[in-house]
C-alpha positions in Angstrom: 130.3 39.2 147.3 130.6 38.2 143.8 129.4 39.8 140.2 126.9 37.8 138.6 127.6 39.4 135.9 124.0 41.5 135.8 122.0 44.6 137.1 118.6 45.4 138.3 117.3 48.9 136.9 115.5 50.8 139.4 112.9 53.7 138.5 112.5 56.2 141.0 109.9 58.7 140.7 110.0 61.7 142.8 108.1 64.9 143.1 109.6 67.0 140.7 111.9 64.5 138.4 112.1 61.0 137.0 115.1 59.1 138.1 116.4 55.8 136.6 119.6 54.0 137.8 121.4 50.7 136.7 122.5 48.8 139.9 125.0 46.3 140.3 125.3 43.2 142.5 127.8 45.3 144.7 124.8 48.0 144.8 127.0 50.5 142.8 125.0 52.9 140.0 126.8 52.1 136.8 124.2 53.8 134.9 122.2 56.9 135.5 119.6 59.4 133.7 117.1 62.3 135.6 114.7 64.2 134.0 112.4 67.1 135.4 108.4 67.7 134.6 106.9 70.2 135.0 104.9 71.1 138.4 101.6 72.9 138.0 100.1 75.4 140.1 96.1 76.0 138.7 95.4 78.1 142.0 96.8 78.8 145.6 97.9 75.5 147.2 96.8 73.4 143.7 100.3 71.3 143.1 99.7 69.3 140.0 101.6 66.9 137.3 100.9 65.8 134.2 101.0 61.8 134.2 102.0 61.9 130.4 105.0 63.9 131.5 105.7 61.4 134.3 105.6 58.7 132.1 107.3 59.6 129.1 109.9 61.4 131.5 110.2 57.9 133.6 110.8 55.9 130.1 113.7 58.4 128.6 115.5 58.5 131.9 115.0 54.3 131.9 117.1 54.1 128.7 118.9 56.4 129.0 120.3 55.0 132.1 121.2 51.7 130.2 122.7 54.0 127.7 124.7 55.1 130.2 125.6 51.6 132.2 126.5 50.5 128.2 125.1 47.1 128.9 122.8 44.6 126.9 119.3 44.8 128.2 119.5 40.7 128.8 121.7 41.8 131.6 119.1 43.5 133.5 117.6 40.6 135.9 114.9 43.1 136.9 112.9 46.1 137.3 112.5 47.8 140.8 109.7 50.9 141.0 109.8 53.6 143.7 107.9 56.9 144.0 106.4 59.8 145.4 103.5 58.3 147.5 100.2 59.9 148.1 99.7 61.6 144.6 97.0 59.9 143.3 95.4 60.0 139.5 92.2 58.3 137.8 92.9 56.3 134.4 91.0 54.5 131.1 91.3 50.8 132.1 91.0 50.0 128.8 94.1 51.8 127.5 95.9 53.5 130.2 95.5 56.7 129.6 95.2 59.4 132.1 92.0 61.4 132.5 93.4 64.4 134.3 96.3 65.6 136.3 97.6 63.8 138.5 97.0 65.8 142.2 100.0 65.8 144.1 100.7 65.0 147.6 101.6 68.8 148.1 97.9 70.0 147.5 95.7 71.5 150.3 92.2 71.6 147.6 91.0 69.0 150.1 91.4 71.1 153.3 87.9 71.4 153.9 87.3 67.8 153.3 89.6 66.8 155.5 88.4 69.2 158.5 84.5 67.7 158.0 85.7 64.1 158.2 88.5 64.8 161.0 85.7 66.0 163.0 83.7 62.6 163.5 86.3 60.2 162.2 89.5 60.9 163.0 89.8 59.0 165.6 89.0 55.5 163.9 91.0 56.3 160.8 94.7 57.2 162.9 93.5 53.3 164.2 93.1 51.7 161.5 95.3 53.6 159.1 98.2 55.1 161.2 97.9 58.5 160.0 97.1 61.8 161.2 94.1 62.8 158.8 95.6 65.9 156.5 95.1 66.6 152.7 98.5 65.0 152.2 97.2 61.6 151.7 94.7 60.4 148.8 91.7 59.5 149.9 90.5 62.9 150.2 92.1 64.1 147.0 89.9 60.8 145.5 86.6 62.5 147.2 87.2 66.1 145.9 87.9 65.0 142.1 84.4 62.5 142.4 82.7 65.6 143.6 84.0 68.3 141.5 84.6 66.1 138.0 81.5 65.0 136.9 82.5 63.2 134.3 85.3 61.1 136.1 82.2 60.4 138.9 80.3 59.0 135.7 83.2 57.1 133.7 83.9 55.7 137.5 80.6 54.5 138.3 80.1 52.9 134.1 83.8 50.7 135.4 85.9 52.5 132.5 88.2 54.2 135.0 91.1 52.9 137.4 92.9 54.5 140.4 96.2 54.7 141.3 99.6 56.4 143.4 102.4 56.9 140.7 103.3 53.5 141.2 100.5 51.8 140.2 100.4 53.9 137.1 104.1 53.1 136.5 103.4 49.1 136.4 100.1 49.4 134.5 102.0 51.3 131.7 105.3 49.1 132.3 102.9 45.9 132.0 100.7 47.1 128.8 97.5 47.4 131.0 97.9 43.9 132.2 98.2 44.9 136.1 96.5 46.9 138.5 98.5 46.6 141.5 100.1 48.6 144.4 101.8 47.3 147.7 101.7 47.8 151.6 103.6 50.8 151.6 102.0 52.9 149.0 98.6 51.7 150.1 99.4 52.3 153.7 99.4 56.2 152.5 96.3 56.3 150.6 94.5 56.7 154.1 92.2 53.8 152.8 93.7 50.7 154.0 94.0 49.1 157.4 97.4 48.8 158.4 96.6 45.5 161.1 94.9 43.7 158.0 95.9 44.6 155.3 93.5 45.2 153.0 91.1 48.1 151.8 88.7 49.0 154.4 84.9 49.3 153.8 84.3 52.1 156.7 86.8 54.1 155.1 86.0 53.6 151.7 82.4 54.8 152.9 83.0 57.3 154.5 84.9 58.7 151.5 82.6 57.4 149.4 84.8 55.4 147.2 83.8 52.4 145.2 85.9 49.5 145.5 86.3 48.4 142.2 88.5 51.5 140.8 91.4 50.3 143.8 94.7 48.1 142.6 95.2 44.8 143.9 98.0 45.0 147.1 100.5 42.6 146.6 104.0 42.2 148.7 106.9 44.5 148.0 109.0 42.1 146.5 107.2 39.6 144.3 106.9 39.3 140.4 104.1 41.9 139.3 104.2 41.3 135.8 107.0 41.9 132.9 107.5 45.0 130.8 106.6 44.8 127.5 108.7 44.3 125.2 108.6 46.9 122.6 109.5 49.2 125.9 113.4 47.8 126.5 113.2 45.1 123.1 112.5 42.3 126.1 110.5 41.2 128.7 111.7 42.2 132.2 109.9 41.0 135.7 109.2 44.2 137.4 109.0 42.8 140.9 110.0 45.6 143.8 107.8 48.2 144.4 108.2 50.9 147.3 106.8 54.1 148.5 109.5 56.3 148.3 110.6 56.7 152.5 110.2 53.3 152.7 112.5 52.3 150.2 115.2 54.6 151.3 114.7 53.2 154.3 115.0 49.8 153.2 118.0 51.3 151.2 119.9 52.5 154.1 119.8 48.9 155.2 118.1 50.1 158.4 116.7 46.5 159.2 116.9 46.5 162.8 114.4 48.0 165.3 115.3 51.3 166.1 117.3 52.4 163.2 116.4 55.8 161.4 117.2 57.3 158.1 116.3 61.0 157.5 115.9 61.6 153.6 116.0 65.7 152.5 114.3 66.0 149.5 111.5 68.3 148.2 110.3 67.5 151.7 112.0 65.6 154.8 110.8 62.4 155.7 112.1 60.9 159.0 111.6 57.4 159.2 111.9 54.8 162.4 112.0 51.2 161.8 109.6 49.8 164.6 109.7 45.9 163.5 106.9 43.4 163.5 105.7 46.2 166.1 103.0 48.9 165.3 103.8 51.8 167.3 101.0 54.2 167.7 102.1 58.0 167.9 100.0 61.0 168.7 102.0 63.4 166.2 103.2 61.0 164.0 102.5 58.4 161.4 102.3 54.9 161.8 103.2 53.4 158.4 103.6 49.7 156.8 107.7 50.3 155.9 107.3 46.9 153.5 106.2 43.6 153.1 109.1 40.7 152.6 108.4 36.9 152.5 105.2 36.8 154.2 106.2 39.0 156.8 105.4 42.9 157.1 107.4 45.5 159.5 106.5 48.8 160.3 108.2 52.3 160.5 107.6 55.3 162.5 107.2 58.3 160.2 107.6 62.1 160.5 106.7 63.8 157.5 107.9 67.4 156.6 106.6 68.8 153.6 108.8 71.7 152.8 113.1 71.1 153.3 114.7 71.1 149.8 111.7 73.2 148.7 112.6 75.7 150.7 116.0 76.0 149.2 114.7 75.7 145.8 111.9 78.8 146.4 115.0 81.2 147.6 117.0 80.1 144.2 113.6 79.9 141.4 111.2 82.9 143.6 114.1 85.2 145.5 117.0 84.4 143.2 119.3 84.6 146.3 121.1 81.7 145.1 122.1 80.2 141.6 122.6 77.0 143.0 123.0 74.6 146.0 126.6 74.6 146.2 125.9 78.2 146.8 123.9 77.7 149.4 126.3 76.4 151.6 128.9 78.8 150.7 126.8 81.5 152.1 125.5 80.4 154.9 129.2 79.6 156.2 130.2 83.2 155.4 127.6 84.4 158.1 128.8 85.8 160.8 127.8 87.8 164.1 125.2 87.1 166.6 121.7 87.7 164.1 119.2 85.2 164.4 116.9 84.8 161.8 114.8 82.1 161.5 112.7 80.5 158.2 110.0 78.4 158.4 109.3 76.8 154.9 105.5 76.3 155.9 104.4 77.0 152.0 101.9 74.3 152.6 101.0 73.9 155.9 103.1 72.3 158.6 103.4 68.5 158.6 104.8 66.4 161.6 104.7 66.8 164.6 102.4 70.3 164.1 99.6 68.8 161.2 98.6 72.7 160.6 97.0 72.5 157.6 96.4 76.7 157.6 100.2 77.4 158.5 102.1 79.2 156.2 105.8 80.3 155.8 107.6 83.2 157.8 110.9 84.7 158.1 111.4 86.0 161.8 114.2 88.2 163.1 115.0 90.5 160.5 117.4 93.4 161.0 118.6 96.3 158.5 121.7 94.0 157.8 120.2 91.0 157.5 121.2 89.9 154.0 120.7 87.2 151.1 123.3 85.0 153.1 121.3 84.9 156.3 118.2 83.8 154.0 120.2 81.0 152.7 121.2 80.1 156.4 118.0 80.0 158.0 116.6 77.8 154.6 119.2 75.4 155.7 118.8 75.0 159.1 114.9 75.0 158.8 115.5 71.8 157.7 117.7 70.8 160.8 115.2 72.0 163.0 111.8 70.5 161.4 114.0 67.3 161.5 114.7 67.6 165.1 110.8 68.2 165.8 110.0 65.1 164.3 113.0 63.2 166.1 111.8 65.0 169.5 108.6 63.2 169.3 110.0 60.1 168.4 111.7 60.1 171.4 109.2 61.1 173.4 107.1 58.2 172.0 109.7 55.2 172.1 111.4 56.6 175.1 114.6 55.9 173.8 117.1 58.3 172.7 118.6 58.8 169.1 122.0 58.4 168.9 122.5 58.4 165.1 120.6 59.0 161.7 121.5 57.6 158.5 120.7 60.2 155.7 120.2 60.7 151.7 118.4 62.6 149.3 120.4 65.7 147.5 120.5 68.0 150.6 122.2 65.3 152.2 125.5 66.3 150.0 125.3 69.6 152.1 128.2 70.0 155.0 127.2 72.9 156.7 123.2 71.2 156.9 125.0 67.8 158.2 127.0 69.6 160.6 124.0 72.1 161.7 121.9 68.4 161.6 124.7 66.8 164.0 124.6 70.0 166.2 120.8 70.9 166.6 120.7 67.0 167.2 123.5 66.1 169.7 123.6 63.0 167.9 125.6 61.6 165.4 124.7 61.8 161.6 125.6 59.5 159.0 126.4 60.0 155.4 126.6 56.8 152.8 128.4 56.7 149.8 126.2 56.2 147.9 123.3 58.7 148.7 120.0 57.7 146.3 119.0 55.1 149.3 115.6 55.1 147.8 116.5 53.8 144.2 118.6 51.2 146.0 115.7 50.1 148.1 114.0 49.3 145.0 116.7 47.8 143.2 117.1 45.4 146.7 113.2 44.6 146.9 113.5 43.3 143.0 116.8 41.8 143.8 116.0 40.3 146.4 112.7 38.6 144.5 114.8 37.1 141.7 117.6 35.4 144.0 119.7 38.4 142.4 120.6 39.3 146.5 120.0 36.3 148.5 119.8 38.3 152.4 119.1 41.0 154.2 122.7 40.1 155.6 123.8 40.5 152.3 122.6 43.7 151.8 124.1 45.1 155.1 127.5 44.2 154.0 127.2 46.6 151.0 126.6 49.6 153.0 129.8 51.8 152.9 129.8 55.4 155.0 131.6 58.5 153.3 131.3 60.7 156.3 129.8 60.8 159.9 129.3 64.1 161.5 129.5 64.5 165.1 127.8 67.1 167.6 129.6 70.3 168.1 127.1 73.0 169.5 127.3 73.5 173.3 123.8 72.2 175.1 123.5 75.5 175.9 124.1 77.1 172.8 121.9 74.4 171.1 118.6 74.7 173.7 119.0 78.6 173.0 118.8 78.3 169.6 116.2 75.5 169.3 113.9 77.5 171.7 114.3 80.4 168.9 113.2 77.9 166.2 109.7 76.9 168.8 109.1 80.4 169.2 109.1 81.3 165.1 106.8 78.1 164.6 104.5 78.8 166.4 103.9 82.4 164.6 103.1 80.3 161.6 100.2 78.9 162.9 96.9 79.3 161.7 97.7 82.1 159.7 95.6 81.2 156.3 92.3 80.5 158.1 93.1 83.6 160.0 92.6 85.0 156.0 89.3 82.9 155.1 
């Protein structure tokens, strides 16, 4: 491994922040910048973002981050682009600008949607699209705003409007208008686009009555999209690696081989399975395009939680139980005593391996001394046990048992979740050094287009572990527990329509 004297700058785009880090050819951050936007709530289960925000927020943290690194922008060899998938937005093809919030993938508007199409379609769209259908994914957040937005239905029928996940947004703006694209693995979640070929699918774009000619062009994860204009960075720069978010810390984690999972903890938990060449149908999980790589596109078993590090962040912002996260683990150590109480985060519905749309959150096994400390407990080992749930049916699906998970994202930094993780498991849990997998698998994708990285092998041999947690819970001790968990679950259930 040599330095080639260079860096790739990789924008990462999450659910509640704009991340930008300069990379180097050993895959070490040498320049970093975050910065928060604002999350929007217009109504009960409404999530919204203001694209503006996004972008101007993506931008600052961009140069900042070279700020930071204290490098000349003719270093930087490329641009790499990862992001929250499934929020969608519509914007002016003529100048980029955004015609309303973006809806994020968090939203349940589209509940009713989704039950009227799941009733006669379902079954075609888990085969051609690998997913489960649920108002996580775009296409029926694309369907409401046509219906409800008159105007937007009219601008988008005249041509004047474009759609797009964050990423597509990201390049237009990055590119000055000049390209309208996306790749496999953001498409793959837009519940529009066939997984076996593909490409946008007419059925589903009918059924969801969605023109055709508002949809970006799907081009491979790593290949030259177009270059950033130069009054952005004072040069032109090839942005050329773009990744859903899971998939690129998947890619990150240099899980390349069948088999291998990564687990990230963020706002949500995404559990991800690298199936190969292979597409691996699942009854309770997603089947998802993990990226597309010199002609040649794998796939990825997915289990997608929607509340871990959300939960967390509700008992800090909504409780105030917590200042921060280092707090968090403090407190749930000091626990002690036999009390059980469980939390389940279900602010949104439950995703994998449940899809309840009208679940909602609980806590479960309060006593007169339950206090803040047990709170912060069961927040963090929600996030063990909705892990486990999704690993459970991966099992059960592949037949093949887990034996160790690579994981990221900032709950990762957490001990007593890693060791609870390793426990409720009985499997081994892997921490990296260098724990924002996902901007590194964009920074690798771009990398690896402009000969930057030459191999996948190459990759690999920058992977370095901090820590690996092993199992310490009885069997016993961790059935009893787990059963505890199943039983709290399934008290969630239902409960909103229950309401209607």
């Amino acid at each position: 491994m040599h330095d080639n004297g260079s860096y790739i700058l990789a924008l990462d785009e999450g659910t509640t922040s704009a991340k930008s880090f300069l990379i180097d050819s050993f895959g070490k951050v040498v320049g970093k910048s975050q910065n928060a936007f604002e999350q929007y709530f217009p109504k009960p289960g409404w999530v919204e973002h203001n694209p503006e925000e996004i972008w101007e927020m993506q931008l600052k943290s961009a140069k900042e981050a070279i700020e930071d690194a204290d490098v000349d922008v003719e270093k930087i060899a490329a641009i790499g682009v990862t992001n929250q998938r499934e929020t969608m937005m519509f914007w002016e093809e003529e100048n980029g600008e955004p015609v309303h919030n973006a809806v994020v993938w968090q939203d349940r508007r589209t509940s009713e949607i989704v039950d009227s199409i799941n009733e006669e379609h379902s079954d075609m769209i888990k085969r051609k699209t690998g997913l489960i259908p649920d108002s996580y994914f775009s296409a029926p957040k694309i369907k409401w705003l046509l219906e409800n937005e008159k105007t937007i239905k009219r601008r988008v029928v005249k041509g004047e409007l474009l759609f797009g996940t964050i990423d597509s947004f990201l390049v237009y703006r990055l590119t000055g208008g000049e390209v309208h694209a996306t790749d496999p693995s953001n498409a793959s979640r837009t519940m529009l686009f066939d997984i076996e070929d593909l490409k946008w699918d007419d059925e589903l774009l009918d059924i969801f009555d969605i023109p055709p000619h508002i949809l970006p062009e799907v081009k491979e994860s790593s290949e030259i999209y177009g270059y950033s204009k130069r009054n952005l960075f004072g040069r032109e720069i090839p942005v050329c690696g773009c990744l859903g978010d899971q998939q690129a810390a998947l890619f990150g984690q240099t899980c390349f081989k069948k088999g291998a999972v990564k687990n990230t903890y963020g706002t949500g938990s995404f559990v991800l399975k690298n199936t190969g060449k292979e597409v691996i149908r699942s009854e309770n999980l997603l089947t998802t395009v993990a990226w597309s790589l010199d002609g040649e596109v794998e796939y990825a078993l997915e289990g997608s939680v929607f509340i871990a590090g959300a939960g967390i962040e509700w008992l800090k912002e909504s409780i105030g139980v917590i200042e921060d996260f280092q707090e968090a683990e403090r407190l749930a150590e000091e626990v002690e005593g036999e009390e059980e109480v469980y939390f389940v985060p279900a602010f949104v519905g439950l995703g994998a391996p449940y899809w309840d749309q009208y679940a909602r959150g609980l806590l479960i096994g309060i006593t007169r001394s339950t206090g803040s400390s047990h709170l912060v407990k069961a927040g963090l080992e929600a996030m063990g046990y909705l892990s486990r749930d999704v690993l459970e049916e991966m099992v059960k699906e592949t037949g093949i048992k887990i034996e160790e998970i690579r994981v990221d994202g900032g709950a990762a930094k957490n001990d007593y979740l890693m060791q609870f993780q390793a426990d409720i498991l009985g499997s081994k849990v892997i921490r990296p050094e260098n724990l924002e997998s996902t901007a590194l698998g964009a920074a690798y994708m771009a990398g690896l287009c402009v000969d930057f990285w030459q191999s996948k092998e190459e990759l690999e041999e920058l992977y370095e572990i901090e820590k690996v947690y092993e199992a310490d819970m009885s069997e016993e001790e961790r059935e009893i527990a787990y059963e505890g968990w199943k039983e709290a679950v399934k008290r969630s259930f239902d409960w909103s329509k229950q309401k209607l």
